[in-house]
PDB file with one MODEL, atoms N, CA, C and O in Angstrom:
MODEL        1
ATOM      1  N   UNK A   1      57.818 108.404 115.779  1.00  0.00           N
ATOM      2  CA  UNK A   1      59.210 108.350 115.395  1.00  0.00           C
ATOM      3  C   UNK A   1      59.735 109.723 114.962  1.00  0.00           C
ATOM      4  O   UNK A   1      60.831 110.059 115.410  1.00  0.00           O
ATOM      5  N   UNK A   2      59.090 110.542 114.154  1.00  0.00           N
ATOM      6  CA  UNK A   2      59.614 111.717 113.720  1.00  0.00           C
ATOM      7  C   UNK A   2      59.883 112.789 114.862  1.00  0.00           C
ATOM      8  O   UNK A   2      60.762 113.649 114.801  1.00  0.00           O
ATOM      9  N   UNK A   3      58.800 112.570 116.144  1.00  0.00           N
ATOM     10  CA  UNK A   3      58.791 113.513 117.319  1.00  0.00           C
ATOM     11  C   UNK A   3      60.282 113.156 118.067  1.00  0.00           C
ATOM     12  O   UNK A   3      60.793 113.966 118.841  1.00  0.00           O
ATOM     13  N   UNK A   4      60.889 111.908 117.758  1.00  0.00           N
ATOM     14  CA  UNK A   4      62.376 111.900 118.155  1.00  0.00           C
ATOM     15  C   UNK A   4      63.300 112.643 117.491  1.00  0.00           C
ATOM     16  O   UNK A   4      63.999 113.266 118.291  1.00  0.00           O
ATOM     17  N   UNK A   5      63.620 112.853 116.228  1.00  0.00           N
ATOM     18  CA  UNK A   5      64.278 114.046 115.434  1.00  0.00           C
ATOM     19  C   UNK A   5      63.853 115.161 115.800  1.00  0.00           C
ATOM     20  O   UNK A   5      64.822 115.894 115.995  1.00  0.00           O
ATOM     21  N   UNK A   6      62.897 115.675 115.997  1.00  0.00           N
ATOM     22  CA  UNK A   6      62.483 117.017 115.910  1.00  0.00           C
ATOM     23  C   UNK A   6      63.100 117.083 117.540  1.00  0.00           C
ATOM     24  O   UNK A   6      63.556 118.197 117.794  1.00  0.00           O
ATOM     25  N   UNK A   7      63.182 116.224 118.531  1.00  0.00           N
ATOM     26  CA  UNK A   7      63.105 117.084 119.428  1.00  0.00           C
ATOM     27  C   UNK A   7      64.468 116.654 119.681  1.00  0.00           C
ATOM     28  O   UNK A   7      64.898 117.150 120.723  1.00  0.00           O
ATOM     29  N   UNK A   8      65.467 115.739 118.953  1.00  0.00           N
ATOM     30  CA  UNK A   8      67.160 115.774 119.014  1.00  0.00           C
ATOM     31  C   UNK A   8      67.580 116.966 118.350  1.00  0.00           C
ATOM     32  O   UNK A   8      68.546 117.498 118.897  1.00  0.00           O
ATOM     33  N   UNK A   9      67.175 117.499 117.411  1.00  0.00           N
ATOM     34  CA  UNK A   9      67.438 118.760 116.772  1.00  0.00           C
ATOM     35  C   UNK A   9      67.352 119.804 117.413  1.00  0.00           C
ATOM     36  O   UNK A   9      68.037 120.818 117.278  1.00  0.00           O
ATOM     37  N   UNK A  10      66.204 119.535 118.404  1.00  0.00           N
ATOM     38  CA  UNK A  10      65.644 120.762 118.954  1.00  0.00           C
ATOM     39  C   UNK A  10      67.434 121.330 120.473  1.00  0.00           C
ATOM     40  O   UNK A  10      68.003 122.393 120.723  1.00  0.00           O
ATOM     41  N   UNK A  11      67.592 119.837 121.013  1.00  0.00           N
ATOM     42  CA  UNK A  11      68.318 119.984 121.716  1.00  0.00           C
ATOM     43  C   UNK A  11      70.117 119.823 121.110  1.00  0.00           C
ATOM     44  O   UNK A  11      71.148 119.757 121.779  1.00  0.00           O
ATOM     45  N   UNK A  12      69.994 119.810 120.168  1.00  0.00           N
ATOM     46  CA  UNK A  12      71.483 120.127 119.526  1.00  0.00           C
ATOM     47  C   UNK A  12      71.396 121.447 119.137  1.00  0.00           C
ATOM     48  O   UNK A  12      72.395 122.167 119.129  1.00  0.00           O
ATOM     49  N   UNK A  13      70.288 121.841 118.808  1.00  0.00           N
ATOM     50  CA  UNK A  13      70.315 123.263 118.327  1.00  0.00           C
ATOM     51  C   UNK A  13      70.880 124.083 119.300  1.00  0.00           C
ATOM     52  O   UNK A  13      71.981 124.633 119.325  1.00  0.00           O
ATOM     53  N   UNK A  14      69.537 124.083 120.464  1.00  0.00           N
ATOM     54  CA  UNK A  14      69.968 124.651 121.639  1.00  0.00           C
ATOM     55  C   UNK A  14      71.207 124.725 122.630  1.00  0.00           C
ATOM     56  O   UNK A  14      71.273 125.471 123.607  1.00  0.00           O
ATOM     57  N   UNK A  15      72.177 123.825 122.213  1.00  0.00           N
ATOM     58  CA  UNK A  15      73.913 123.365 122.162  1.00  0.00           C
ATOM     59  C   UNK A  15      74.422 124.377 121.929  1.00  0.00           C
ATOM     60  O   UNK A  15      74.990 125.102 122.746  1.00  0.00           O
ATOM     61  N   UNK A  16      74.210 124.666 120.141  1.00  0.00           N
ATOM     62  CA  UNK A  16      75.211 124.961 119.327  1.00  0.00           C
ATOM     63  C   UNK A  16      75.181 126.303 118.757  1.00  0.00           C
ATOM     64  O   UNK A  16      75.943 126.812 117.935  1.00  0.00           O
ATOM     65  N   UNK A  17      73.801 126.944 119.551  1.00  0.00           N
ATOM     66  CA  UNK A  17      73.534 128.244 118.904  1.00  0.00           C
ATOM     67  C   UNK A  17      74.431 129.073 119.712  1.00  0.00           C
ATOM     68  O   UNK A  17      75.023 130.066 119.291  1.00  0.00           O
ATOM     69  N   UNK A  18      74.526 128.365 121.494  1.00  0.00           N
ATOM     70  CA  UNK A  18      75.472 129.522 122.541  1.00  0.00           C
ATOM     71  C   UNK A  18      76.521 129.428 122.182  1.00  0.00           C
ATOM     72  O   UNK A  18      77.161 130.456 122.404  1.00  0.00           O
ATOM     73  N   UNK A  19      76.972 128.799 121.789  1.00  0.00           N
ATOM     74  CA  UNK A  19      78.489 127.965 121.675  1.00  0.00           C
ATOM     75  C   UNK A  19      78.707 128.938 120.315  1.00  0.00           C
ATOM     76  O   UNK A  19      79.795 128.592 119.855  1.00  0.00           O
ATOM     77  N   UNK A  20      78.189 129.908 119.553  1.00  0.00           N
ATOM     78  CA  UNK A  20      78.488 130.215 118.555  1.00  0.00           C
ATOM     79  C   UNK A  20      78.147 131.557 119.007  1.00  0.00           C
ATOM     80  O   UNK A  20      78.081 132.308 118.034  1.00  0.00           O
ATOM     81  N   UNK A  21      77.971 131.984 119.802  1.00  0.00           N
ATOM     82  CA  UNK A  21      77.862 133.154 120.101  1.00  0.00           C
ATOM     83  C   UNK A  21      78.660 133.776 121.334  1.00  0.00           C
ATOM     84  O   UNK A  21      78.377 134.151 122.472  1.00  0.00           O
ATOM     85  N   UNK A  22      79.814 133.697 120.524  1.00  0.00           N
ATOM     86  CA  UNK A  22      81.224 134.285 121.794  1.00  0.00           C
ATOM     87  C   UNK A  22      81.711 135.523 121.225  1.00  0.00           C
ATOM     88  O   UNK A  22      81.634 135.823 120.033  1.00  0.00           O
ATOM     89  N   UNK A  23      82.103 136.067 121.941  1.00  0.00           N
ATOM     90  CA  UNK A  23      82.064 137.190 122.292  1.00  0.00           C
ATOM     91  C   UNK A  23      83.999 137.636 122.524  1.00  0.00           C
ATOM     92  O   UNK A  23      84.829 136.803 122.887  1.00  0.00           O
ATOM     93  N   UNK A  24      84.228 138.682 122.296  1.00  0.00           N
ATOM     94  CA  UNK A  24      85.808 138.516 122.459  1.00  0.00           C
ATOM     95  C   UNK A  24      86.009 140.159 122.758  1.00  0.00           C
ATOM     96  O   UNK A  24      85.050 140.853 122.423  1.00  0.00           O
ATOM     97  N   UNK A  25      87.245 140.898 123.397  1.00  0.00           N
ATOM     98  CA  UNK A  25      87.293 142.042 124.031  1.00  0.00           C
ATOM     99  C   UNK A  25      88.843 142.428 123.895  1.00  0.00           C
ATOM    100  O   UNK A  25      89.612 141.532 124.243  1.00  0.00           O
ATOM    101  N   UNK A  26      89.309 143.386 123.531  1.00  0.00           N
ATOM    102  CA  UNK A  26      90.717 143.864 123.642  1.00  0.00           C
ATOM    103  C   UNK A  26      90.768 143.898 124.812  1.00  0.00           C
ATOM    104  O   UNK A  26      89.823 144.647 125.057  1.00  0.00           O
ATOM    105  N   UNK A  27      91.162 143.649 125.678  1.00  0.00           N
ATOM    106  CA  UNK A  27      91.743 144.762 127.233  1.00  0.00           C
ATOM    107  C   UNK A  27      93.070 145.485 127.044  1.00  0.00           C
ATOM    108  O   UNK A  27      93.711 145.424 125.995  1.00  0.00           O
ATOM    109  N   UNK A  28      93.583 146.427 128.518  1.00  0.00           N
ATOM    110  CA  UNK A  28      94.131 146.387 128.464  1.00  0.00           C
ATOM    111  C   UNK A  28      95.064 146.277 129.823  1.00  0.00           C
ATOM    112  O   UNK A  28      94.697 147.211 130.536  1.00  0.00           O
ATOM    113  N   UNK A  29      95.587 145.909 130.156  1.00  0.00           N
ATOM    114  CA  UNK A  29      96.181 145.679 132.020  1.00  0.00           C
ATOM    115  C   UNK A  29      96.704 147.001 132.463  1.00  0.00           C
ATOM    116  O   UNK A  29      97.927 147.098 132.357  1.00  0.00           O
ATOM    117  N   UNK A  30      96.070 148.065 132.941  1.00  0.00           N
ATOM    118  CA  UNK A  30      95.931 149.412 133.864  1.00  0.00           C
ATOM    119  C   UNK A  30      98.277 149.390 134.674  1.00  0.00           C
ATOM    120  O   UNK A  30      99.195 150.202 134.795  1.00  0.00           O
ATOM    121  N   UNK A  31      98.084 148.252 134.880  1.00  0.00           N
ATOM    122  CA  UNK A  31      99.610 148.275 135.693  1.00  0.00           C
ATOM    123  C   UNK A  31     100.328 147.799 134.694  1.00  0.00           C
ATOM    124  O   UNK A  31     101.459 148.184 134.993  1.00  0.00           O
ATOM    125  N   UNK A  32     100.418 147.200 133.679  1.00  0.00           N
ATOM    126  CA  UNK A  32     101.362 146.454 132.849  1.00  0.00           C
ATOM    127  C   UNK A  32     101.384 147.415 131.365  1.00  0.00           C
ATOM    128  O   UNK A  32     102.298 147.739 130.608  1.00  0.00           O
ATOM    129  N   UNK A  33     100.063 147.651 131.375  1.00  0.00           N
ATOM    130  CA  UNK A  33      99.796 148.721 129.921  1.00  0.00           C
ATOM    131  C   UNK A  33     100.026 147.477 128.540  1.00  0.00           C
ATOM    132  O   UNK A  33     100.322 147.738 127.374  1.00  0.00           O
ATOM    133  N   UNK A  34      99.833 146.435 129.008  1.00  0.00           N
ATOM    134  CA  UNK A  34      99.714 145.494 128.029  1.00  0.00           C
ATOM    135  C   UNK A  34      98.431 144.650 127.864  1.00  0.00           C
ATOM    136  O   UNK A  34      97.694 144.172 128.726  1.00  0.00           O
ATOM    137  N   UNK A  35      98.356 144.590 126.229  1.00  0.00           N
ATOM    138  CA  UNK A  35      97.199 144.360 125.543  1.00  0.00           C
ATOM    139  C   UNK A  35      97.087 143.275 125.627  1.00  0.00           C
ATOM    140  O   UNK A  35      98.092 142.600 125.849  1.00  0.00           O
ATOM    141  N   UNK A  36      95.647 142.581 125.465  1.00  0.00           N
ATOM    142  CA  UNK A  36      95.173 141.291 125.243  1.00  0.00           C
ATOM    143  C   UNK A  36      94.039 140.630 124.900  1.00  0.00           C
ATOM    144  O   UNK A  36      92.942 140.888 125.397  1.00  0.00           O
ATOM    145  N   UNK A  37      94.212 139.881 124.167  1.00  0.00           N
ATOM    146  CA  UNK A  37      92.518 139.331 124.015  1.00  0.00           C
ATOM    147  C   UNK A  37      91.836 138.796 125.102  1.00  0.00           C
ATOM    148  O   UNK A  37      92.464 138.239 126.002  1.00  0.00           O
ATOM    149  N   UNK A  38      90.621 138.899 125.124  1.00  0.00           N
ATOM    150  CA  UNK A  38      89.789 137.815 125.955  1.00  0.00           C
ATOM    151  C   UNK A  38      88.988 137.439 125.562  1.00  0.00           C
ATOM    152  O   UNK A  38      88.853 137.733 124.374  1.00  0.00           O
ATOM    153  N   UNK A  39      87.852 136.530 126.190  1.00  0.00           N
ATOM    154  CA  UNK A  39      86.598 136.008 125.645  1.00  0.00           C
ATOM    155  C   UNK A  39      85.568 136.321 126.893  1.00  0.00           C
ATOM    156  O   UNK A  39      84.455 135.835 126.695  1.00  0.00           O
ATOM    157  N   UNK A  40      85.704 137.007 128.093  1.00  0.00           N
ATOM    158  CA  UNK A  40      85.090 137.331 128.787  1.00  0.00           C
ATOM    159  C   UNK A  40      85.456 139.136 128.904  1.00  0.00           C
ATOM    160  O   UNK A  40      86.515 139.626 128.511  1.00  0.00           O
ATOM    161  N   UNK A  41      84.724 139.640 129.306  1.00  0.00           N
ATOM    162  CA  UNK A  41      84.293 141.210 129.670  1.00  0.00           C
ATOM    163  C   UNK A  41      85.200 141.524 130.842  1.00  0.00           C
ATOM    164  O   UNK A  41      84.980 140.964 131.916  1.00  0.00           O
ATOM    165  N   UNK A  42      86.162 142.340 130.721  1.00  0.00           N
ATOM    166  CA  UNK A  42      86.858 141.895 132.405  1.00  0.00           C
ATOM    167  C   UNK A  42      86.015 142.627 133.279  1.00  0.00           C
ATOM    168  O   UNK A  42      85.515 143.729 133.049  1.00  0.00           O
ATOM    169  N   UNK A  43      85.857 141.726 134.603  1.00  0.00           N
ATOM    170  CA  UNK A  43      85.760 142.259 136.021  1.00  0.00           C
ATOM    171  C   UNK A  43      86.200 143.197 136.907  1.00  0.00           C
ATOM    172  O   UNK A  43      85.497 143.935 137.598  1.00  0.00           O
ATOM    173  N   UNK A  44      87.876 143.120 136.844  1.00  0.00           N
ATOM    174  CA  UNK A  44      88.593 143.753 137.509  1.00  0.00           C
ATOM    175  C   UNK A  44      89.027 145.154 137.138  1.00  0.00           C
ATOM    176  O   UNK A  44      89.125 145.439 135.945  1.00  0.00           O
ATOM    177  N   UNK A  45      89.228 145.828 137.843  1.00  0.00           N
ATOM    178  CA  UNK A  45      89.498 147.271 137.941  1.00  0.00           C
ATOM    179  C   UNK A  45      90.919 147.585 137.487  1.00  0.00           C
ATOM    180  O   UNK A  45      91.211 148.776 137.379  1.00  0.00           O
ATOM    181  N   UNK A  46      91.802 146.697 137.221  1.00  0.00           N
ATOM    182  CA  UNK A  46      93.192 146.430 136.576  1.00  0.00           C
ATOM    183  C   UNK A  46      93.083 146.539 134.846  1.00  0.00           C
ATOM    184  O   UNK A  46      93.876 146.980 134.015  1.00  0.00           O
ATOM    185  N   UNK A  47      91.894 146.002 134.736  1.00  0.00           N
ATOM    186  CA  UNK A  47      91.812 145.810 133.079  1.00  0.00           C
ATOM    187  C   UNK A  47      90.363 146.538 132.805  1.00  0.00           C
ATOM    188  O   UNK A  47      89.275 146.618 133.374  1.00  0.00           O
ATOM    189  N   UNK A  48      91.120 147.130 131.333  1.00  0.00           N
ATOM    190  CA  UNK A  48      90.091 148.280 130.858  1.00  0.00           C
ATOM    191  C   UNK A  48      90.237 147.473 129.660  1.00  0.00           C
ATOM    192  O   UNK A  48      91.167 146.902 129.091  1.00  0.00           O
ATOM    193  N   UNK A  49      88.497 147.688 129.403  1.00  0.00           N
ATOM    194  CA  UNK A  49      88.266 147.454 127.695  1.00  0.00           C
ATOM    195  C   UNK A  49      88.753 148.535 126.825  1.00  0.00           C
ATOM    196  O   UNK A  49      88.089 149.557 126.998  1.00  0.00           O
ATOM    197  N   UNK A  50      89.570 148.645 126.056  1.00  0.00           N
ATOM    198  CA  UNK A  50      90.095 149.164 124.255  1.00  0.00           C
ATOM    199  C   UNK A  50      89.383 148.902 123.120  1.00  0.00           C
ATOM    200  O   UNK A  50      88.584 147.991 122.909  1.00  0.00           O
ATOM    201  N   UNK A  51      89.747 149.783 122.413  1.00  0.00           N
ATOM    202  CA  UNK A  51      89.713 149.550 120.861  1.00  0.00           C
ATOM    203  C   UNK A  51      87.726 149.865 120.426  1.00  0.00           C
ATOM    204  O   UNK A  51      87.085 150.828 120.847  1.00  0.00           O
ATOM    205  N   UNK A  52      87.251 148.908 119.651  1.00  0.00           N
ATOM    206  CA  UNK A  52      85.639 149.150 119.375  1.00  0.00           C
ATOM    207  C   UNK A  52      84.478 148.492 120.100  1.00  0.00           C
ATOM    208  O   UNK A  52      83.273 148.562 119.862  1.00  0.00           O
ATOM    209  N   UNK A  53      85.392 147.586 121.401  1.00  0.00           N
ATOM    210  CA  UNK A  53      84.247 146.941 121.820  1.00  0.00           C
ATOM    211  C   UNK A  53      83.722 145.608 121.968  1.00  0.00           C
ATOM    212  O   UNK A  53      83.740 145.189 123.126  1.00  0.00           O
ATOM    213  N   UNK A  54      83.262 144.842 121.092  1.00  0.00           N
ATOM    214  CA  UNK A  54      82.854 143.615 121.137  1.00  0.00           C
ATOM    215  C   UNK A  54      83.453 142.991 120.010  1.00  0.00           C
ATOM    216  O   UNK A  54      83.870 143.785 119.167  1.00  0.00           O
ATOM    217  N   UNK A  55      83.642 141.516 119.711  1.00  0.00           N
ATOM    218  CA  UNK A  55      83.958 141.294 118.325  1.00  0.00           C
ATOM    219  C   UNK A  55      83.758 139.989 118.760  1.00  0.00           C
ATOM    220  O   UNK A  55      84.031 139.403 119.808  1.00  0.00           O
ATOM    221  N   UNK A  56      82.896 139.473 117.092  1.00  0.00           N
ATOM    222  CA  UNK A  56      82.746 138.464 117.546  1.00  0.00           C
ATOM    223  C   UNK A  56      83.222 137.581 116.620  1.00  0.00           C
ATOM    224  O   UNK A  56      82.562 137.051 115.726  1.00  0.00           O
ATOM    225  N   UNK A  57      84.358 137.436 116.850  1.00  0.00           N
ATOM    226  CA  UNK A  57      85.528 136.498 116.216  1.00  0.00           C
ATOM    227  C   UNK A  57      86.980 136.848 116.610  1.00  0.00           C
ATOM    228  O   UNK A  57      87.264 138.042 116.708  1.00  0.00           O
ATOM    229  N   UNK A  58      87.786 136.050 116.809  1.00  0.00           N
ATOM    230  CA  UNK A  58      89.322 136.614 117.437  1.00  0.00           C
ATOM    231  C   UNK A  58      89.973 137.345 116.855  1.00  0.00           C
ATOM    232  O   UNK A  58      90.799 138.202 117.169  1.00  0.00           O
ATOM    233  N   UNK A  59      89.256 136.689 115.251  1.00  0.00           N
ATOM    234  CA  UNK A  59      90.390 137.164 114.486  1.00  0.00           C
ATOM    235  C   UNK A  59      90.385 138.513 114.352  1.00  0.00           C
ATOM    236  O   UNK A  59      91.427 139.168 114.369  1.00  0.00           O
ATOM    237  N   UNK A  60      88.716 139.252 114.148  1.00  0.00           N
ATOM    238  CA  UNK A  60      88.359 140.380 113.761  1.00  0.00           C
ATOM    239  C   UNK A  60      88.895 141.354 115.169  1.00  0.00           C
ATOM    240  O   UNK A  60      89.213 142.510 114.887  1.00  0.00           O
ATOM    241  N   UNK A  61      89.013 140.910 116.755  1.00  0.00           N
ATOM    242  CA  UNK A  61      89.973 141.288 117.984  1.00  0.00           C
ATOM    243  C   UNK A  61      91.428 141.507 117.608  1.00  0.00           C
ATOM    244  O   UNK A  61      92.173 142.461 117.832  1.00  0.00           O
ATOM    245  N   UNK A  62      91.632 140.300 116.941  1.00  0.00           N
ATOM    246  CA  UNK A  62      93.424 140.960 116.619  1.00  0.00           C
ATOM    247  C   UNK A  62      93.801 141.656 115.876  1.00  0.00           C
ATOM    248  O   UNK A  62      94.771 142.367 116.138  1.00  0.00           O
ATOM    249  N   UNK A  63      92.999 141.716 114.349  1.00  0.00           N
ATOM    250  CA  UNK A  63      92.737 142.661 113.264  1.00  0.00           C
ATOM    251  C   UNK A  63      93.044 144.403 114.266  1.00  0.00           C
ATOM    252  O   UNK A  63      94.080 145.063 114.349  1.00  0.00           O
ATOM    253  N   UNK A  64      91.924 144.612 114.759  1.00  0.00           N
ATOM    254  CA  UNK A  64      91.979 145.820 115.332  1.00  0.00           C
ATOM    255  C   UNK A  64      92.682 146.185 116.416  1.00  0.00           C
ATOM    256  O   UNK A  64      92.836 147.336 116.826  1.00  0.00           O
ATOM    257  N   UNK A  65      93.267 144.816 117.049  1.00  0.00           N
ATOM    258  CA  UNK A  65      94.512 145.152 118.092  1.00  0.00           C
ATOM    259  C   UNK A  65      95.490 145.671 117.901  1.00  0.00           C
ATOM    260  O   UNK A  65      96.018 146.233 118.861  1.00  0.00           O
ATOM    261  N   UNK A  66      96.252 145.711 116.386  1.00  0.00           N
ATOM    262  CA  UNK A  66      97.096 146.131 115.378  1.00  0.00           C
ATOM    263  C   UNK A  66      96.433 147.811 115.194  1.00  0.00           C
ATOM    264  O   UNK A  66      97.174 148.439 114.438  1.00  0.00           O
ATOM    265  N   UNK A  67      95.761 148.295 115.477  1.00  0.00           N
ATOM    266  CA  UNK A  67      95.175 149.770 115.297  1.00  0.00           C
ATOM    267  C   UNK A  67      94.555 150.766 115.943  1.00  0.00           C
ATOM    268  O   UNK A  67      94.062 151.866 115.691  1.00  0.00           O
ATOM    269  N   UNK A  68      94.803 149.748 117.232  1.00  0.00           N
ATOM    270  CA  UNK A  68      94.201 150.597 118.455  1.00  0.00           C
ATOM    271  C   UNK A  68      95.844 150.813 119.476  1.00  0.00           C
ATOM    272  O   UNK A  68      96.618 150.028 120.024  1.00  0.00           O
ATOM    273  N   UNK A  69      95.755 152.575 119.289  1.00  0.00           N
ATOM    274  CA  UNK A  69      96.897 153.186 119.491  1.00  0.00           C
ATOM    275  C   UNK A  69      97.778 152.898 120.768  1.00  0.00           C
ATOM    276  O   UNK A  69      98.998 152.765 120.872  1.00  0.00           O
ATOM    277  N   UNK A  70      96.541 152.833 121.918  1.00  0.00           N
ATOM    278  CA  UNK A  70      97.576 152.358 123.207  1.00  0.00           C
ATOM    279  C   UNK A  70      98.226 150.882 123.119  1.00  0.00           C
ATOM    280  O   UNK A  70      99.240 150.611 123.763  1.00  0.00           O
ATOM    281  N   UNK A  71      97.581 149.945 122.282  1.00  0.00           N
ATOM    282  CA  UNK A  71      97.987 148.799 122.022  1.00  0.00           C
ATOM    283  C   UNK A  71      99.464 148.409 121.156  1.00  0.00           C
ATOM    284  O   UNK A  71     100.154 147.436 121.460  1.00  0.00           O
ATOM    285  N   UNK A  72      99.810 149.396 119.990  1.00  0.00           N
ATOM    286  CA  UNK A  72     100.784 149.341 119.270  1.00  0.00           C
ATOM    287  C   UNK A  72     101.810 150.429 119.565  1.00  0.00           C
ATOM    288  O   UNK A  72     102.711 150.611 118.746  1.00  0.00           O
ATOM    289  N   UNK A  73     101.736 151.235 120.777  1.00  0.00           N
ATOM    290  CA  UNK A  73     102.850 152.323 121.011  1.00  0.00           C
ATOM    291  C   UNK A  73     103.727 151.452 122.227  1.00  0.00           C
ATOM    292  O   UNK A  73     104.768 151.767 122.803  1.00  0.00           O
ATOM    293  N   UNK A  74     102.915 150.306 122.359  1.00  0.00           N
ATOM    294  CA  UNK A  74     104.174 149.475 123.615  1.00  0.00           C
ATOM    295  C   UNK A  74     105.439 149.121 122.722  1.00  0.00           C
ATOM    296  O   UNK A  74     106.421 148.579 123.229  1.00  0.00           O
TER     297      UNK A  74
ENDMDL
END
C-alpha cells in the first residue's frame, strides 16, 4: 500500500517540477521596435532578445522592461 503513494508522488512531482520552471524573455520585434514578453526564446530573426536575459517570473520580465532603454524610448 505505501509503494502506491510513493510512486503517486513520484509522478505528481515529476508534473509539477517542469511546470514550475518557466522561463520568460524581453524581446524585441527588429521591424516594429516594439517590446514584449514571452515565455519561449524567439526563433525568428525579426525578434531579438533585450534587457538581462532570462527571468524566471513575468513579473521580474516586466520589472526590467520598464529599464531596458530600447524598450522605454518608444
Amino acid at each position: 500500500m505505501p509503494i502506491k503513494y510513493v510512486l503517486g508522488a513520484a509522478m505528481l512531482f515529476a508534473f509539477v517540477v517542469p511546470a514550475s520552471a518557466q522561463e520568460f524573455f524581453i524581446v524585441q520585434d527588429s521591424t516594429t521596435k516594439k517590446c514584449t514578453i514571452v515565455d519561449k526564446r524567439p526563433t525568428t530573426t525579426t525578434s531579438v532578445v533585450v534587457g538581462d536575459g532570462v527571468f524566471k517570473t513575468r513579473t521580474e520580465a516586466e520589472s526590467s522592461m520598464k529599464t531596458v532603454k530600447v524598450c522605454t524610448s518608444n
